[in-house]
C-alpha positions in Angstrom: 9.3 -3.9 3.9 8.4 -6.8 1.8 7.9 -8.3 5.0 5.0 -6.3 6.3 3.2 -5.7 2.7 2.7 -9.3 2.9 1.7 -9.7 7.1 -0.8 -6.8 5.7 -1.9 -8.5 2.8 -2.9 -11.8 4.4 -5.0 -9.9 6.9 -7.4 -8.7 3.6 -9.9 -11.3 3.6 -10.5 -10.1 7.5 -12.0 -7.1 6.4 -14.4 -8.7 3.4 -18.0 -6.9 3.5 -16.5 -4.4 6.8 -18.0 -0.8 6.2 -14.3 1.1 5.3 -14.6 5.1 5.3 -11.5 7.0 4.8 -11.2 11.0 5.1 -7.7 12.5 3.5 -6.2 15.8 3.5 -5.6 17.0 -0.1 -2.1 17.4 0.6 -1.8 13.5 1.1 -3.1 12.7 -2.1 -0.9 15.9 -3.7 2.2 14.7 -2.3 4.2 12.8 -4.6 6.4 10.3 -2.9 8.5 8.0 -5.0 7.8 9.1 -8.7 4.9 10.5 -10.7 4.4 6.7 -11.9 3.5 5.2 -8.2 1.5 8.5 -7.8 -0.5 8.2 -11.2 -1.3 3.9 -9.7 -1.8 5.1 -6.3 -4.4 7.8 -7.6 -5.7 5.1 -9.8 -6.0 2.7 -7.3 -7.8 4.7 -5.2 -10.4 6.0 -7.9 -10.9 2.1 -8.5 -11.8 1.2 -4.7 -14.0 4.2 -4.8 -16.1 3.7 -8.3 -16.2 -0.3 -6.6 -17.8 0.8 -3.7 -15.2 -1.0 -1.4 -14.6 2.2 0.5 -15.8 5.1 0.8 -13.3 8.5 0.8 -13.8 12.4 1.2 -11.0 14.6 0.7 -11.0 17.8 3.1 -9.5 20.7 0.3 -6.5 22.8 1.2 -8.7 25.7 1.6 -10.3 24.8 4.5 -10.7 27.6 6.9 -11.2 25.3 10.0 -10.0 22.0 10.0 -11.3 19.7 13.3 -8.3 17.5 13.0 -4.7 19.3 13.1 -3.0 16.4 15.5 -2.8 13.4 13.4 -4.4 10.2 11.9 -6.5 7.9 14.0 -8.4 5.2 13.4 -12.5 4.5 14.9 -13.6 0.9 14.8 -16.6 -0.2 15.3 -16.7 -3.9 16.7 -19.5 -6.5 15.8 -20.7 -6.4 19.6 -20.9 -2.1 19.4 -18.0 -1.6 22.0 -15.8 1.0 19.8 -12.1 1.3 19.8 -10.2 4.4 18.9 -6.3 4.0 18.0 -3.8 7.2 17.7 -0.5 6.8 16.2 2.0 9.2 17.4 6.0 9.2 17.0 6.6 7.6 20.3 4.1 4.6 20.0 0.5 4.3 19.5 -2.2 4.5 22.1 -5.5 3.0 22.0 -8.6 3.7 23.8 -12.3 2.7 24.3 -15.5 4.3 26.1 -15.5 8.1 26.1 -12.4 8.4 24.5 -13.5 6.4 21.4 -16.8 8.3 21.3 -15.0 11.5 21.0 -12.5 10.2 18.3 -15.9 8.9 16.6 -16.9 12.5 16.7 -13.9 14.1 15.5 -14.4 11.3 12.8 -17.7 12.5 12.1 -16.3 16.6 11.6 -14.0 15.3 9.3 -16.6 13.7 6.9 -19.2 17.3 7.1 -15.7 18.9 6.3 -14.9 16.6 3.1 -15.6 16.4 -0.4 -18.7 14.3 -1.1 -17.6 11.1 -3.1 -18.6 12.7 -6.8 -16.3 15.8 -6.0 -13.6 14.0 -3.9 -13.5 11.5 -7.7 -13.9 14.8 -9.6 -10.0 16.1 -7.5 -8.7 12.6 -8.3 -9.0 12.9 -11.9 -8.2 16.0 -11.8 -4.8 15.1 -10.2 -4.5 12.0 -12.0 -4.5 14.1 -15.4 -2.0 16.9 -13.9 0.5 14.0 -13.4 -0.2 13.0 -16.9 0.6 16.3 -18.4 
């Protein structure tokens, strides 16, 4: 474990000044795993990249009658020559695509964000969260 926190790490300064925009479900940031204490820094932490402006998340709420989404996380990257890539994690492996395929994912992407919690609201549930593991 130790070993990949720090292969992840040392790949940081790679993605100094890159546009990051992140949508979660509100059960991810819900679920405690580990103890209330890595919960309470993991909200934290994430309150702190938001308020710095180093990324940008929306939470989709529980209640959300029609989620685009259902499969899975995936990942749209957008490449300093506009080719995008789209990569798809599943049990089995991971598969990554580019062209159409990465143009839909990009549009999935996109669903996700109308779907979300504008910044303001998705710190608003944070706090919110953050205070429920403090009672």
């Amino acid at each position: 474990m130790e070993k990949l926190v720090n292969s992840r790490v040392s790949r940081l300064p790679s993605v100094e000044g890159a546009e990051l925009s992140f949508v979660l479900d509100e059960q991810a940031v819900r679920r405690v795993v580990g103890s209330r204490d890595i919960h309470r820094i993991q909200i934290e932490h994430l309150r702190s990249l938001i308020e710095s402006q180093k990324i940008r998340l929306g939470v989709i709420p529980l209640y959300t009658p029609s989620h685009p989404n259902p499969t899975g996380p995936f990942r749209v990257i957008s490449l300093r020559d506009g080719r995008m890539v789209g990569h798809e994690e599943h049990r089995s492996g991971m598969h990554v695509v580019t062209g159409p395929e990465a143009n839909r994912m990009s549009s999935v992407f996109g669903s996700l964000q109308a779907e979300a919690l504008p910044t303001g609201q998705t710190v608003e549930l944070l706090e919110e969260i953050e205070n429920e593991i403090n009672r």
